[in-house]
N, C-alpha and C positions, 0 to 999 in steps of 0.2 A: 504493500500500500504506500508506505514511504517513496519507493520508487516510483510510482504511478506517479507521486504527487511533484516531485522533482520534476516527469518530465512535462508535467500538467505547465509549470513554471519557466520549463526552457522551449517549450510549443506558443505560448503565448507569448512569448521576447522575441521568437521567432516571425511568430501570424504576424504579431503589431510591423514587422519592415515587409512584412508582405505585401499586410493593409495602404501602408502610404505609397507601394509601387503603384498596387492594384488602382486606387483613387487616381493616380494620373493618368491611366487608360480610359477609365472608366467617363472622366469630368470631358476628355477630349470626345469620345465616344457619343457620350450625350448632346453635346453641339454639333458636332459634324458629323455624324453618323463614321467615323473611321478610328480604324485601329491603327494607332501610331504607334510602328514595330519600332522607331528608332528612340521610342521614349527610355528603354531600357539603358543603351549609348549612352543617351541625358545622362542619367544615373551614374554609370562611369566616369564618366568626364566630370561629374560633379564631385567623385572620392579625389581624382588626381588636384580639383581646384584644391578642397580641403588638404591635399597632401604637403602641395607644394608651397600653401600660406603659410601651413607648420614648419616647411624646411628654412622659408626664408625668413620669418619672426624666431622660429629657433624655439619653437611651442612643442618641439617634438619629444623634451627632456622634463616638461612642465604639466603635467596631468592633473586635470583642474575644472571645478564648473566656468571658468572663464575661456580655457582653451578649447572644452565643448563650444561655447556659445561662439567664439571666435571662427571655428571650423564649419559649424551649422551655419553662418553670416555666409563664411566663401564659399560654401556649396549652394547655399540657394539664390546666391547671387550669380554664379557660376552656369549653373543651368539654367535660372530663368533670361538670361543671356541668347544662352543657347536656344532654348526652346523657341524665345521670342524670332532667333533670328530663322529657325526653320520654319515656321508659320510664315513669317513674310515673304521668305526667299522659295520655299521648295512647295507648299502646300498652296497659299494664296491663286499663284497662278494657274492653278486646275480646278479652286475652288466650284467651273464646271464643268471640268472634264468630266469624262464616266469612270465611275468608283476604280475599277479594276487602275485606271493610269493612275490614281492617287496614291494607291495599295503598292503598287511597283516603285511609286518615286519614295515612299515610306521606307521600304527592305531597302533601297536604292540607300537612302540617307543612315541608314541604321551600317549598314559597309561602309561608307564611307567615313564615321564617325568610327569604325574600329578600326581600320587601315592607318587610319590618320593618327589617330593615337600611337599604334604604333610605331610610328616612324617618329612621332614628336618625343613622346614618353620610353620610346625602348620597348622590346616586345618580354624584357623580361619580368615576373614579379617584386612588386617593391614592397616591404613594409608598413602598414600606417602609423605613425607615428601616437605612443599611447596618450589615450583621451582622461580615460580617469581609471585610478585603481581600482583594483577589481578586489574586492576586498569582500566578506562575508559580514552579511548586516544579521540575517539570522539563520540560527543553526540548532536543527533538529533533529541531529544524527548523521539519518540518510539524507534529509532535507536542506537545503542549502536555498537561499533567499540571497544575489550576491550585489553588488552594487552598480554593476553595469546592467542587471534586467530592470532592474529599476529605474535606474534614469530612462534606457529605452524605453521600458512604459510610460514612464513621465510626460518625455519628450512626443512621444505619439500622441497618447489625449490631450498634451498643448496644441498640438498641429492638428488635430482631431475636431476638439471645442473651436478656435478659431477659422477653419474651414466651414464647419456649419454656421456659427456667426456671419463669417461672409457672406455665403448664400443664401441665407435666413433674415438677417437684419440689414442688411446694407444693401444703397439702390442698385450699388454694381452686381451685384449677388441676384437683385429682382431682374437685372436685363439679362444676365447668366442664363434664369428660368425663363424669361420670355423667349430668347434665342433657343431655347433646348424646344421650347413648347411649337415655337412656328418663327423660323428665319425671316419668311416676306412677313409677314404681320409684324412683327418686332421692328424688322426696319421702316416699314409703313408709318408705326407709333411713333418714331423719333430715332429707336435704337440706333447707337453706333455697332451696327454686325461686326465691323471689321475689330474695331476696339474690342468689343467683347469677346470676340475668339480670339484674338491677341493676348488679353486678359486670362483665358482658362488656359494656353500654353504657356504663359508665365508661373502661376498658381500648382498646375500641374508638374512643371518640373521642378518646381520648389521643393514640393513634398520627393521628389525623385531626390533633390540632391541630400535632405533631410536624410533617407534610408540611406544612400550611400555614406553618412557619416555612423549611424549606427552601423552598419556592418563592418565599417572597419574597427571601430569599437571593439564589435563584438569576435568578429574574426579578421584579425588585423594584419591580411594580404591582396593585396589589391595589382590589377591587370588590366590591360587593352580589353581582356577579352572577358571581364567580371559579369559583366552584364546578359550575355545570353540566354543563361538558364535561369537566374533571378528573373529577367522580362516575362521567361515564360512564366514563372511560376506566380508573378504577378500576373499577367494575364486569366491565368487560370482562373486566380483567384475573384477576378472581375467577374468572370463570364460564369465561377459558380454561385457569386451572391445574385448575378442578375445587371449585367453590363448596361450602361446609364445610373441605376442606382449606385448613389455613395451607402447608405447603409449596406448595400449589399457588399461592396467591395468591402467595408471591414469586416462584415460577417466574412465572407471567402477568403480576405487573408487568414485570420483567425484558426477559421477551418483546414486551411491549407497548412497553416505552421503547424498545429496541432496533430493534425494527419502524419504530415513528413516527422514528425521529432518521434511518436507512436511507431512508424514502422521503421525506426530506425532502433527503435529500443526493445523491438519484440519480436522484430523480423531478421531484419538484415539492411545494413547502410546502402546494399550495392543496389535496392530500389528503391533509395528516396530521390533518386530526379524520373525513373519510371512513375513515379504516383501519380504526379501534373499529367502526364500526356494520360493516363489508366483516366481519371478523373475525371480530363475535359471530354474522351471520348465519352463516360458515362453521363455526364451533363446533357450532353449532346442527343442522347439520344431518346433520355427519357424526358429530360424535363431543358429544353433548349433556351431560354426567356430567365435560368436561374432561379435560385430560393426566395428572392425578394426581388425579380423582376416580373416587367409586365408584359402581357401577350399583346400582341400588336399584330394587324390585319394591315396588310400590305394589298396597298391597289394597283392593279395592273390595267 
């Protein structure tokens, strides 16, 4: 039972960096009806901003809630950069193409964003530079509560509660819902479209570069090529809470960390990245629209 409750602890520290990938698929999805493969990249690119703010302040030797919050700044400043600059350079002008060109220029920018790393950053593994000691707050034997799932949780329902704030109380937050609800009528009202889907690719890889500083936190080696399987398994996790829906996507991260740490503690490590593809294929077939998505009648 101890152990159950352990990994009950490291499945949740887990889901919650799943949850804030899943939320930038999901927020993108919801406006523009598209799956931005190259959001996971964001992610990437926003560990090496936070990597290399540490190398050059020298925060690499300084583990601290300031050196968090220092790192959290250049990752979400880092990708929302980024993200902004794919929305106006690569996505805007197909704005009407047919879905399939958007879909191609997406994979298109998601290679491009790992190649390039490559070449910039080295194709070898670096280090993250430690964030904060990892130290045991509580201890119940087998049960271990340690100091970095905590902040992770912390830091998630900060980015969590202020996310919903945005889109709940604030006007930009109501053009978000109008643009998701109906694009021409929104712009008919006033909306600035462009601004607000500019708006949810800033937002969205915010929270992308947010996980990329918890994961190297948590697991502190970082690559060109980090983000592949993390995307998907964000991904998954959207499409199992119900893609458009934000509660869904933190239900399906949640679900998805909880799953992957469970079969890794009762089965075998060598099919926790098999789970996500086993998953979405069962999503898929029996229940497509997710746990907390809506079914939707498509007119032809």
């Amino acid at each position: 039972m101890q152990d159950f409750v352990q990994h009950l602890i490291n499945g949740t520290s887990l889901g919650s960096i799943y949850a804030l990938i899943a939320l930038g698929y999901t927020m993108v999805y919801g406006i523009l009806q598209l799956i931005n493969f190259a959001h996971s990249d964001v992610y990437m690119m926003g560990a090496f901003s936070a990597y290399y703010l540490a190398m050059f302040m020298g925060l690499q030797n300084s583990p601290g809630v300031a050196t968090l919050a220092s790192l959290l700044a250049a990752a979400m400043i880092g990708c929302s950069l980024l993200g902004l600059a794919i929305e106006r350079f690569a996505y805007r002008p197909l704005r009407k193409a047919p879905k399939l060109n958007i879909l191609i220029t997406a994979i298109g920018v998601s290679l491009l964003l790992q190649y390039s790393a490559q070449i910039i950053f080295g194709a070898d593994p670096k280090v993250f530079p430690k964030v904060l000691e990892d130290s045991v707050l509580i201890d119940f034997g087998a049960v271990q509560l340690k100091s970095l799932d905590v902040a992770v949780l912390i830091v998630t329902v900060i980015m969590m509660l202020a996310l919903n704030f945005l889109i709940f109380k604030t006007k930009i937050g109501k053009a978000m819902r109008a643009v998701s609800q109906n694009m021409t009528v929104a712009s008919m009202m006033g909306v600035n479209v462009d601004r607000v889907i500019s708006f949810t690719f800033v937002v969205g890889s915010s929270l992308a570069g947010v996980g990329a500083v918890l994961v190297g936190m948590k697991y502190p080696k970082i690559d060109p090529l980090m983000g592949t399987f993390i995307g998907i398994k964000g991904f998954v996790a959207a499409v199992l809470g119900g893609i458009g829906s934000l509660p869904g996507a933190v239900l399906g991260g949640l679900l998805m960390g909880l799953s992957e740490e469970m079969v890794v503690a009762y089965l075998s490590s060598t099919y926790r990245d098999a789970l996500a593809f086993g998953l979405l294929i069962i999503i898929l077939i029996f229940r497509p629209s997710g746990l907390l998505g809506k079914k939707g009648v498509e007119k032809v």
